[in-house]
Backbone as JSON, one array per atom type, in Angstrom:
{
  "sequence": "XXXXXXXXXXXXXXXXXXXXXXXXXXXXXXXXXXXXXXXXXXXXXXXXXXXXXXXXXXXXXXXXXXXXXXXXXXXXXXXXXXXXXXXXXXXXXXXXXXXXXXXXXXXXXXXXXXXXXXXXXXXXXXXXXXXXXXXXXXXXXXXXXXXXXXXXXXXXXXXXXXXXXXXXXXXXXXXXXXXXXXXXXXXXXXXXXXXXXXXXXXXXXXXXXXXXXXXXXXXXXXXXXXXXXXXXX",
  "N": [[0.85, -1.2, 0.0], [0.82, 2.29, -0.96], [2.38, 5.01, 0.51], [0.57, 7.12, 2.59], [2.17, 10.05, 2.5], [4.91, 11.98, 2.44], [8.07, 12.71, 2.24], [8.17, 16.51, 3.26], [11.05, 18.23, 2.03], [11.72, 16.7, -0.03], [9.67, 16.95, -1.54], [8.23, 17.19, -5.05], [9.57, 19.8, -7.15], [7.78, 21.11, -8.28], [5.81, 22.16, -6.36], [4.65, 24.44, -4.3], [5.84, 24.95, -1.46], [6.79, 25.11, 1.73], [9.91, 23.84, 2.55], [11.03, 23.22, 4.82], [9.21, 22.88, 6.81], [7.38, 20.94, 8.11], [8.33, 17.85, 8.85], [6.79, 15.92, 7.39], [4.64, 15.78, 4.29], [1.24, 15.66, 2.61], [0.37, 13.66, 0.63], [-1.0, 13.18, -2.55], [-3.51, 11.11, -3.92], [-3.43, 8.59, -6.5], [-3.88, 9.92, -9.78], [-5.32, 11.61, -11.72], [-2.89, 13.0, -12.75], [0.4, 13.23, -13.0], [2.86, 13.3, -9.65], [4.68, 15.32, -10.23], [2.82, 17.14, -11.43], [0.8, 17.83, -10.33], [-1.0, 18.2, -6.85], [-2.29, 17.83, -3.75], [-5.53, 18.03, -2.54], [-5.78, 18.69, 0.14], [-2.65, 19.71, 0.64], [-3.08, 22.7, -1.13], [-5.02, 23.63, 0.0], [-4.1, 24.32, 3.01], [-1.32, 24.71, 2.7], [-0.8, 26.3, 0.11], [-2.97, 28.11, -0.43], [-3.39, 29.08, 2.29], [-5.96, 28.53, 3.44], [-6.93, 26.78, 5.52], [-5.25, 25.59, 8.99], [-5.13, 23.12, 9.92], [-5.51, 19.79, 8.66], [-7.67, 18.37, 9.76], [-9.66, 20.8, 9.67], [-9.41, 21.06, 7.02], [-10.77, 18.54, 5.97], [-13.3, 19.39, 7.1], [-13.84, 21.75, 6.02], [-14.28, 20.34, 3.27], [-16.68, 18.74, 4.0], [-18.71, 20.41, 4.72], [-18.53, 22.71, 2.74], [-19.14, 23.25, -0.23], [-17.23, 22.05, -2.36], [-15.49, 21.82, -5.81], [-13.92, 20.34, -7.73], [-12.77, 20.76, -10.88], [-15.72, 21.24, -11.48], [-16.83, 18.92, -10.24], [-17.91, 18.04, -6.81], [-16.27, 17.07, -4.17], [-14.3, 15.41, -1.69], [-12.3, 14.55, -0.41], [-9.52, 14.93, 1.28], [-7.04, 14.66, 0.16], [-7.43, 14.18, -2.59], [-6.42, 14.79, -6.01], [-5.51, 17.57, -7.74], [-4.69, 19.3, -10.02], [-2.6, 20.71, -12.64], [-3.68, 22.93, -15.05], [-6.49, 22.35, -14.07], [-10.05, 23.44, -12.38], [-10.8, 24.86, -9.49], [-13.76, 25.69, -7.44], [-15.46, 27.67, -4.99], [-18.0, 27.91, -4.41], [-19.66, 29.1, -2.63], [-18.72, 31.13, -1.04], [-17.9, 32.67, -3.1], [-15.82, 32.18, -4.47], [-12.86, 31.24, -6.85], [-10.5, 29.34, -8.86], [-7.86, 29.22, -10.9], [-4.92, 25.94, -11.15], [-2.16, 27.02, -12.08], [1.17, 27.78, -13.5], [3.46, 29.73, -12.13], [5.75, 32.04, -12.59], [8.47, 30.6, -11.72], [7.93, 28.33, -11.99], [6.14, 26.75, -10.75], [3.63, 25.34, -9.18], [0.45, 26.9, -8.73], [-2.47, 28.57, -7.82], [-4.42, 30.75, -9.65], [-6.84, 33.61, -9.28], [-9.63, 33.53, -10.86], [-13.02, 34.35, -12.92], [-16.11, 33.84, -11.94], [-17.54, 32.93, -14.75], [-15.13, 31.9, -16.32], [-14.28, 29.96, -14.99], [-15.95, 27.74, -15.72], [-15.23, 26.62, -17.81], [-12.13, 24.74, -19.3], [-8.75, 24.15, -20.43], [-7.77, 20.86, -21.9], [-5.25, 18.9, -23.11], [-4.46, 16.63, -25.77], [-3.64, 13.29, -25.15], [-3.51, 10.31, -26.33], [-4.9, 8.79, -28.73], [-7.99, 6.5, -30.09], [-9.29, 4.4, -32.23], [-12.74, 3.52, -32.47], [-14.31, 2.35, -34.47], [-16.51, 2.46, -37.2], [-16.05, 5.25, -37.99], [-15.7, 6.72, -35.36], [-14.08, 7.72, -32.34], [-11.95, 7.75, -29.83], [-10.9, 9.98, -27.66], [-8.14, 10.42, -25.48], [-7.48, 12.59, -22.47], [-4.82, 14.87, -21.05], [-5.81, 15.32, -18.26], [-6.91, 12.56, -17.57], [-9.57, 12.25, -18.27], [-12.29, 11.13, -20.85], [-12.98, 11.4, -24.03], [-15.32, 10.75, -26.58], [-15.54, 11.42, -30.13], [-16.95, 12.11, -33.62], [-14.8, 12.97, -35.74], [-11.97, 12.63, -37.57], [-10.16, 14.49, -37.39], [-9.28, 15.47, -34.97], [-5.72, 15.18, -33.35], [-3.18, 13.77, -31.92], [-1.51, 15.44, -28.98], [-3.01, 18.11, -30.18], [-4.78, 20.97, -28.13], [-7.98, 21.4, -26.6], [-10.46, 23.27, -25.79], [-12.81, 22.95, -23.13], [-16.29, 22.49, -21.91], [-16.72, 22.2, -18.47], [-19.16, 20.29, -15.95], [-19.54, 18.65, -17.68], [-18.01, 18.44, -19.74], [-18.14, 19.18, -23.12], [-16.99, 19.76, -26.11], [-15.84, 22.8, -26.66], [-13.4, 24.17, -28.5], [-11.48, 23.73, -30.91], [-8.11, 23.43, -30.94], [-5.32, 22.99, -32.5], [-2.34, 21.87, -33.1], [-0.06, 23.51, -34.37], [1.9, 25.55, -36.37], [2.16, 29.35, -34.92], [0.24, 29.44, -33.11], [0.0, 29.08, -29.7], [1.02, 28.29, -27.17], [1.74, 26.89, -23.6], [4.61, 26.23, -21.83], [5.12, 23.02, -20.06], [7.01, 21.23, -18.99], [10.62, 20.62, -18.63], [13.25, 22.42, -18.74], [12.87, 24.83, -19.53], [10.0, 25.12, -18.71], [7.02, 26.56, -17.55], [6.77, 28.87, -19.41], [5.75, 30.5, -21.96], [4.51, 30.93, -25.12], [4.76, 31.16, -29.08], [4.28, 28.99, -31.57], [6.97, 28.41, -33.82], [7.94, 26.51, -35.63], [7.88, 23.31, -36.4], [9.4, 20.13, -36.42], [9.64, 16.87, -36.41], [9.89, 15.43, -33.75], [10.48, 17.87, -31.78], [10.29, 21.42, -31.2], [10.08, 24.19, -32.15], [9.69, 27.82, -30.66], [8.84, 31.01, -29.93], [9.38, 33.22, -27.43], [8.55, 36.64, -26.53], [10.71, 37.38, -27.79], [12.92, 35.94, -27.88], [14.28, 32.84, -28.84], [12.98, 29.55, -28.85], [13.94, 26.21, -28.05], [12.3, 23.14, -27.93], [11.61, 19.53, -26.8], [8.18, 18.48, -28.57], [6.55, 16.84, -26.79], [6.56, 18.41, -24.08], [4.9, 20.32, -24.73], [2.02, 22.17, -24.69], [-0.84, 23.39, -25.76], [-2.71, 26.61, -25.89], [-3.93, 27.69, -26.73], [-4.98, 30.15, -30.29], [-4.73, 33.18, -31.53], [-3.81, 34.09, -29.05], [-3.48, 33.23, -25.86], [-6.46, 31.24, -24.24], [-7.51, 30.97, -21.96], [-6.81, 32.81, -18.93], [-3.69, 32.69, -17.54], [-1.87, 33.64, -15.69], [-1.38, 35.57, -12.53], [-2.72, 37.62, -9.58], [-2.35, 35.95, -7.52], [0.28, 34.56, -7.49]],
  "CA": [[0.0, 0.0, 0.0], [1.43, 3.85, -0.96], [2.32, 5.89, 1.71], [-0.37, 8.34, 2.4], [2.71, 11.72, 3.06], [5.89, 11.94, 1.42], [9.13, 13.75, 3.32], [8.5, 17.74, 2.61], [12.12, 18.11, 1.49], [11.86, 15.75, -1.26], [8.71, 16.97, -2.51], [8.12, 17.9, -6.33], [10.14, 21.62, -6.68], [6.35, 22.32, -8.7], [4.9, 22.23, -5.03], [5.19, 25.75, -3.58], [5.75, 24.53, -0.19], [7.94, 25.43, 2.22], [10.33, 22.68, 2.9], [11.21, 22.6, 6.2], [8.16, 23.42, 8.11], [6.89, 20.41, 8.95], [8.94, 16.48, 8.46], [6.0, 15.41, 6.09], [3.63, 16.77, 3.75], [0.57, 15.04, 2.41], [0.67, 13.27, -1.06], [-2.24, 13.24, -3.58], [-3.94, 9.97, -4.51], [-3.5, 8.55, -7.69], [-5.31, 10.22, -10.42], [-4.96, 12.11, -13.39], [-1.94, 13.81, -12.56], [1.75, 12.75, -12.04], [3.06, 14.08, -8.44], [5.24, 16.56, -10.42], [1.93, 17.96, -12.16], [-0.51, 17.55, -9.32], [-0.58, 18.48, -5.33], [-3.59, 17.18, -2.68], [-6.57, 19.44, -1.88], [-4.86, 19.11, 1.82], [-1.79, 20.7, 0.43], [-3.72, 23.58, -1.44], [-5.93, 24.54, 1.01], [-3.15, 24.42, 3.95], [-0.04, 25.15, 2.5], [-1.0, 27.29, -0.63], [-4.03, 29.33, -0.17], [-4.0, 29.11, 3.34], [-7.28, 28.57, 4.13], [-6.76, 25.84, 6.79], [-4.01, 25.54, 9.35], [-4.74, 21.23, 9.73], [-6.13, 18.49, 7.95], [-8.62, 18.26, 10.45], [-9.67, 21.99, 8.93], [-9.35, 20.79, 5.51], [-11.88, 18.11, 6.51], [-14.65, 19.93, 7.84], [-14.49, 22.55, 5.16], [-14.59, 19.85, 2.5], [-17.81, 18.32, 4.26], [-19.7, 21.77, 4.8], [-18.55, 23.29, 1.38], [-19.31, 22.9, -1.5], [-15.73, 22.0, -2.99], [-15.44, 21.49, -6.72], [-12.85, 20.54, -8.71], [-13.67, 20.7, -12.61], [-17.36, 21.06, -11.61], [-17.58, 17.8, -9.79], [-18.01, 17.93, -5.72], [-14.52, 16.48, -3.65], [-14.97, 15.26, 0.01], [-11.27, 13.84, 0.08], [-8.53, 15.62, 1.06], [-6.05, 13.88, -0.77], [-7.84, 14.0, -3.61], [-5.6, 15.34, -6.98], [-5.93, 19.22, -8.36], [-3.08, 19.57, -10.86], [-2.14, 21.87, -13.99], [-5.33, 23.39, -15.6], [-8.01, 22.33, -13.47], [-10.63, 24.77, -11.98], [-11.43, 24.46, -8.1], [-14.54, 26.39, -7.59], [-16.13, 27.16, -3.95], [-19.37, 29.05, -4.76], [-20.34, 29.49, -1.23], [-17.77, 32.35, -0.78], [-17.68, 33.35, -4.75], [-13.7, 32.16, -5.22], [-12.61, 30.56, -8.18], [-9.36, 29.27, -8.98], [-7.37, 27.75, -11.81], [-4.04, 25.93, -11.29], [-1.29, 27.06, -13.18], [2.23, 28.04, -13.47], [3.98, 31.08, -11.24], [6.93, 31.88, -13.11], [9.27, 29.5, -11.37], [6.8, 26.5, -12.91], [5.74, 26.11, -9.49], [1.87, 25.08, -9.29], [-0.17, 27.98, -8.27], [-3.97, 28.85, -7.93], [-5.18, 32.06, -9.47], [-8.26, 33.79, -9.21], [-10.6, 33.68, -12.22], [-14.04, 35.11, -12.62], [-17.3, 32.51, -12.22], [-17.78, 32.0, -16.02], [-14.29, 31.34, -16.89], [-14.59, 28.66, -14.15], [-17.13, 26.52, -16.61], [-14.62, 25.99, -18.83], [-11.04, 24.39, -18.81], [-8.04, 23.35, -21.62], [-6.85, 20.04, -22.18], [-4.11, 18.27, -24.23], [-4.72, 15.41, -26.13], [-2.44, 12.45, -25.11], [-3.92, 9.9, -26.75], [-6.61, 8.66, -29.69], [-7.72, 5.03, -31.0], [-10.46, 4.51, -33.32], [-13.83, 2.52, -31.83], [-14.89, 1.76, -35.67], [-17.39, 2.97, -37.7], [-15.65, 6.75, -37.84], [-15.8, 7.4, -34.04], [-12.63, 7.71, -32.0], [-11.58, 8.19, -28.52], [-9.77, 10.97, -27.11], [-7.75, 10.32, -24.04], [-6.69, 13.83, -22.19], [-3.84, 14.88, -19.92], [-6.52, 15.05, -16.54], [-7.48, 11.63, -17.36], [-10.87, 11.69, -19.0], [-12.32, 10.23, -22.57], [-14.11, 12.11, -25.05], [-15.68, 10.29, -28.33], [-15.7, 12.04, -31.15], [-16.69, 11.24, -34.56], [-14.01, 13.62, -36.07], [-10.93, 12.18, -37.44], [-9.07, 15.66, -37.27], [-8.58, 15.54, -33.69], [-4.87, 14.58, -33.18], [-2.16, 13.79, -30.03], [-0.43, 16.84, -29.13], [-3.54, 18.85, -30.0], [-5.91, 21.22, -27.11], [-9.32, 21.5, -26.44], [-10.78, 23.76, -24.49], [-14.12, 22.17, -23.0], [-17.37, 23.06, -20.6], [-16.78, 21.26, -17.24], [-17.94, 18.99, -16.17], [-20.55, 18.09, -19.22], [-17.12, 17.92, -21.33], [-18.23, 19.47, -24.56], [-15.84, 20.67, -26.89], [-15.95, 24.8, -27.14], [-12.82, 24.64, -29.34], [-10.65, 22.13, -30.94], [-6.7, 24.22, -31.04], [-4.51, 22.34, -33.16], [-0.42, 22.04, -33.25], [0.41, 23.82, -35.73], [2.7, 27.29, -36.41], [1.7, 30.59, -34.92], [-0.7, 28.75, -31.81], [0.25, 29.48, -28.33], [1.59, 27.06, -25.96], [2.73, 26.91, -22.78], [5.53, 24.69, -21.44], [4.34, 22.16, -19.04], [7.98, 20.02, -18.75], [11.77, 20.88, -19.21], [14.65, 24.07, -17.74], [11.74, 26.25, -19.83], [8.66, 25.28, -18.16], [6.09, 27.97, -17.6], [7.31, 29.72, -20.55], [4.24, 31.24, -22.81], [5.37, 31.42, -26.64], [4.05, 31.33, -30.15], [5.09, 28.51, -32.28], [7.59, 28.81, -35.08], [7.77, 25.42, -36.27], [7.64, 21.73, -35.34], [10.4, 19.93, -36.82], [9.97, 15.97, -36.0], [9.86, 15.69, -31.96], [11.19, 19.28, -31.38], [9.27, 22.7, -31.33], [10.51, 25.74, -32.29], [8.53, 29.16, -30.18], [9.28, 32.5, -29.85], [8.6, 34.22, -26.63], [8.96, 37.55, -25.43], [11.87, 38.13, -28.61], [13.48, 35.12, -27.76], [13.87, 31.48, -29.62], [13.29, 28.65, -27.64], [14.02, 24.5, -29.08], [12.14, 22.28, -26.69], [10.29, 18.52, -27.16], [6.74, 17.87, -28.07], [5.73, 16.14, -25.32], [6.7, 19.64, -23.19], [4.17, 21.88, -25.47], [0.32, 22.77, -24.21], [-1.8, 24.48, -26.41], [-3.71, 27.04, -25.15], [-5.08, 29.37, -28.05], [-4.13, 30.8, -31.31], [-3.67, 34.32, -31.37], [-3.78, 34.36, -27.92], [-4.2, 32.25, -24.53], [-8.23, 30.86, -24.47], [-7.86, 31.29, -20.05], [-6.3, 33.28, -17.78], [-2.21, 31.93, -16.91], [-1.55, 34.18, -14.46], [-2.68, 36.2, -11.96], [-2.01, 38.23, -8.6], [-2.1, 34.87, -6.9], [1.44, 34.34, -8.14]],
  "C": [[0.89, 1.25, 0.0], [1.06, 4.21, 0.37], [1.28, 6.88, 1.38], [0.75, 10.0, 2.8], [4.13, 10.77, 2.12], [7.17, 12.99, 2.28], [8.59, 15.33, 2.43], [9.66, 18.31, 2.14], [12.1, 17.79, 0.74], [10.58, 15.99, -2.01], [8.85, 17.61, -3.83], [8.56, 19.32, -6.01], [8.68, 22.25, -7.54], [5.26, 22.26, -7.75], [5.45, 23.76, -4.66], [4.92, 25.84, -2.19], [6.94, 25.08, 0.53], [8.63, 24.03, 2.71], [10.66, 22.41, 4.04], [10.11, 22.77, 7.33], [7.81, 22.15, 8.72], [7.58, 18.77, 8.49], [7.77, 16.1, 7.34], [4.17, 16.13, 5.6], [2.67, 15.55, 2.73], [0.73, 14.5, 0.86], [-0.64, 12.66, -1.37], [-2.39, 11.23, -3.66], [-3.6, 9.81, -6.17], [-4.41, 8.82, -8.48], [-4.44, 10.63, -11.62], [-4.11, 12.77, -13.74], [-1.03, 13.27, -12.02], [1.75, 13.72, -10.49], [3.81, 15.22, -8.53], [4.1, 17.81, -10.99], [0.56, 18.08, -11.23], [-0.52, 17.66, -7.92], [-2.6, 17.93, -4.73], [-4.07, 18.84, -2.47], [-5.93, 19.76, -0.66], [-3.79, 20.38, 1.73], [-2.33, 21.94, -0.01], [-4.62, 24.15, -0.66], [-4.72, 24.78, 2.24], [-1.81, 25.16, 3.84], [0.13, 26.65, 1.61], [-1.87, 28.55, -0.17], [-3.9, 29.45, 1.46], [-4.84, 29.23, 4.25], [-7.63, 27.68, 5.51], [-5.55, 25.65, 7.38], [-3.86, 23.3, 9.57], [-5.51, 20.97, 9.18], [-7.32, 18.28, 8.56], [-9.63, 19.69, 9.96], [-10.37, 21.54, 8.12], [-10.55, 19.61, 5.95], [-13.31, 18.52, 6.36], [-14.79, 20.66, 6.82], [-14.95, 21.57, 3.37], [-16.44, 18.79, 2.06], [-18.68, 19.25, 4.17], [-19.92, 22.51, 3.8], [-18.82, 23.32, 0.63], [-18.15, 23.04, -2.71], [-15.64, 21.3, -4.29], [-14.49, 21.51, -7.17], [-13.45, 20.25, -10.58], [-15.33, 20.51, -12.33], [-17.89, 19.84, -11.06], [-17.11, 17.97, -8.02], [-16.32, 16.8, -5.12], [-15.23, 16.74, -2.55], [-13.42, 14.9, 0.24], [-10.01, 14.5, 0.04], [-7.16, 15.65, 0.15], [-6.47, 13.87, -2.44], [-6.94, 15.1, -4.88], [-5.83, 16.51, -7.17], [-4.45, 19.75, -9.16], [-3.6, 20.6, -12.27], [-3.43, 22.21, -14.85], [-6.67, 23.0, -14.96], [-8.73, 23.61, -12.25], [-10.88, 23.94, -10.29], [-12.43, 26.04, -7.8], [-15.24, 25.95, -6.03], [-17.05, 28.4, -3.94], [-20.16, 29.91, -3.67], [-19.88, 31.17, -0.81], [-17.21, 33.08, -2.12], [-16.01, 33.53, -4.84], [-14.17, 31.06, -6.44], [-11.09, 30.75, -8.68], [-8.97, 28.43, -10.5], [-6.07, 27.42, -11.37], [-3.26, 26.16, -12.37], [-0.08, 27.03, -12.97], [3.06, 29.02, -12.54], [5.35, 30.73, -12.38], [8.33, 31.79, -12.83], [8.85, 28.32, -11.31], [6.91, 25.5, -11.72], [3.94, 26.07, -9.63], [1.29, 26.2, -8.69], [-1.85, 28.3, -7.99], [-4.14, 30.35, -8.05], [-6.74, 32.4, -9.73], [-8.92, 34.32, -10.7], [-11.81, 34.07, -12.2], [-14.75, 33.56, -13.25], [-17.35, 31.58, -13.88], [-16.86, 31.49, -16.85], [-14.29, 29.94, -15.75], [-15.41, 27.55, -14.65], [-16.31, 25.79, -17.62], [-12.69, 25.79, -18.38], [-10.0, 24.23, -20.63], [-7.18, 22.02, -21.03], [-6.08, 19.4, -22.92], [-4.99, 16.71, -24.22], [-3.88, 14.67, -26.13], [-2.77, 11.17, -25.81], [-5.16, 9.68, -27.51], [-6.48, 7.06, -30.19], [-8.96, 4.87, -31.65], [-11.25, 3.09, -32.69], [-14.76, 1.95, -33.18], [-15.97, 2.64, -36.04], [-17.85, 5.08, -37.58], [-15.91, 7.21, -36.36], [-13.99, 7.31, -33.18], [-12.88, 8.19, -30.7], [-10.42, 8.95, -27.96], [-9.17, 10.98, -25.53], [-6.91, 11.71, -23.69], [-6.13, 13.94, -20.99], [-4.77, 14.36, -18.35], [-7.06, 14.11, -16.16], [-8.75, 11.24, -18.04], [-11.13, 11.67, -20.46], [-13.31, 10.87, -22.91], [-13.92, 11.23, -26.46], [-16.26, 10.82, -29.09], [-16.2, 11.25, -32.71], [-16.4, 11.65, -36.16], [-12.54, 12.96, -36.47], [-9.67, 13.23, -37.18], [-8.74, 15.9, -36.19], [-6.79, 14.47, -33.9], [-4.27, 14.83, -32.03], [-1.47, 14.96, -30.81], [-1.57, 17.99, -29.15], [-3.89, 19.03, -28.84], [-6.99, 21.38, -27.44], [-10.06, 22.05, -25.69], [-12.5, 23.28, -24.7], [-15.11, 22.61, -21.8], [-16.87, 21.92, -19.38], [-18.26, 21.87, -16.26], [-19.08, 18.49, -17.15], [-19.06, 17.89, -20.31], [-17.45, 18.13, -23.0], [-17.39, 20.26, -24.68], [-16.35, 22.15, -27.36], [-14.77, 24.92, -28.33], [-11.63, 23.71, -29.39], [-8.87, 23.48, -31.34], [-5.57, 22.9, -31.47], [-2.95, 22.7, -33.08], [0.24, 22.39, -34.08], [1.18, 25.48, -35.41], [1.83, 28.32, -35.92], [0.14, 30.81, -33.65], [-0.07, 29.15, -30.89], [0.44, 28.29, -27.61], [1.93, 27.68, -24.77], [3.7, 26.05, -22.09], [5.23, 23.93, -19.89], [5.92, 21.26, -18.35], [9.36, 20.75, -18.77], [12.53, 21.98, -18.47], [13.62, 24.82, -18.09], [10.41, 26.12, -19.16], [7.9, 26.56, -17.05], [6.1, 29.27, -18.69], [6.28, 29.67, -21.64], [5.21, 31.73, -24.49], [4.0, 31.07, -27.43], [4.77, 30.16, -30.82], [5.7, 28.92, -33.33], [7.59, 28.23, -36.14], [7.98, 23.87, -35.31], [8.26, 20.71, -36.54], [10.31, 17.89, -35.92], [9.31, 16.0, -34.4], [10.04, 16.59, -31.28], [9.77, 20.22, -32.42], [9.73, 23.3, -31.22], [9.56, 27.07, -31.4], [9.33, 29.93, -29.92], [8.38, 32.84, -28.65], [9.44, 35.17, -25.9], [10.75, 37.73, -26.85], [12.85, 36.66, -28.42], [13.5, 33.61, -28.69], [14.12, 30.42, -28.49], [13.0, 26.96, -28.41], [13.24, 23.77, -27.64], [11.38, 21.04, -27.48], [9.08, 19.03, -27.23], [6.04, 17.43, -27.18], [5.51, 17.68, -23.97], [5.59, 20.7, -23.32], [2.67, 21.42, -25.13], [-0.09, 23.84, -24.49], [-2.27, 25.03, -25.81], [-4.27, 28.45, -25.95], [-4.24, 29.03, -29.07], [-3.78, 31.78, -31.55], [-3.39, 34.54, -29.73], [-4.14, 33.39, -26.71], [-5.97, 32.38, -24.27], [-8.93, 31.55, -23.01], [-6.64, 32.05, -19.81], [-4.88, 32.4, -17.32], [-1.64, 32.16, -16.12], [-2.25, 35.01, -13.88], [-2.06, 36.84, -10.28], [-1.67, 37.24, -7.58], [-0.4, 34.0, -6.51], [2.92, 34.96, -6.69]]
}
């Protein structure tokens, strides 16, 4: 059985924790998010936002609240909240998305209610269910069937949560917007240039930057779809 905590020292450097405060810091359940791309409601309410000083806290406000992550209710502290997902607590009109801080540390900033309906995800996988339909497997874990063959891996999608309809299919192609999710550049907001094999060319901010495919997350074309940063930061 996984340990339920993890030494705080050794945690992911995209936790924005302090490391020595306390010998161990809570670790997320398995879900839709590695532990470098994903932190526990515990941690986020306690450590980040500081809305609770214990677990026992975090608890009670998860029972009394009305605590959403992507539009679906959470009772478990442990429970995942990683890189683009919305946590929404309506009771007290907040609204958060995780993102980046620019030291591509995980963050929660504040977004307004109706950008909270909607989210972007990457497409990490597709396999075809026959008779022109196809299945889209995305970074946060969940499956959309389409019956589109122009969806491809690598593309985004920004989608209603948590009904999951597609608002807008953002393709991998030159002159799109990314941001870097992986690598020395991560959190880094560019434009593509080109896409060259396994490697991606972007320009940001006057600069040229070479990084993998696997690193790049759409998130518009002339421009970012949501909100990336924010005073939260």
């Amino acid at each position: 059985m996984a340990k339920n905590h993890l030494k705080r020292i050794i945690s992911p450097k995209t936790w924005k924790v302090k490391r020595k405060l306390t010998k161990f810091i809570t670790k997320p359940n398995p879900g839709a998010h590695s532990l470098e791309l994903g932190i526990s409601l515990n941690v986020l309410f306690k450590d980040i936002l500081n809305y609770c000083k214990t677990t026992k806290e975090v608890r009670s406000v998860l029972q009394d609240k009305e605590v959403l992550v992507d539009g679906k209710r959470r009772y478990d502290p442990r429970h995942v909240i990683g890189f683009m997902d919305v946590l929404s607590i309506p009771s007290i009109n907040e609204y958060f998305r995780i993102v980046f801080d620019n030291k591509g540390r995980l963050v929660p900033i504040n977004i307004k209610k109706n950008e909270a309906e909607q989210k972007i995800a990457r497409i990490n996988n597709k396999k075809s269910l026959g008779k022109n339909e196809f299945q889209l497997g995305l970074n946060d874990g969940r499956s959309i069937k389409v019956k589109d063959n122009n969806y491809k891996v690598g593309d985004s999608l920004l989608i209603k949560i948590p009904e999951q309809g597609i608002v807008q299919h953002i393709k991998l192609e030159k002159g799109n917007q990314v941001i870097l999710v992986g690598g020395k550049h991560r959190a880094i907001v560019g434009e593509i240039e080109e896409i060259k094999g396994n490697l991606v060319t972007l320009k940001s901010e006057g600069n040229s930057i070479q990084t993998l495919k696997k690193f790049t997350f759409l998130v518009g074309d002339k421009k970012p779809l949501v909100s990336l940063s924010g005073k939260n930061e």
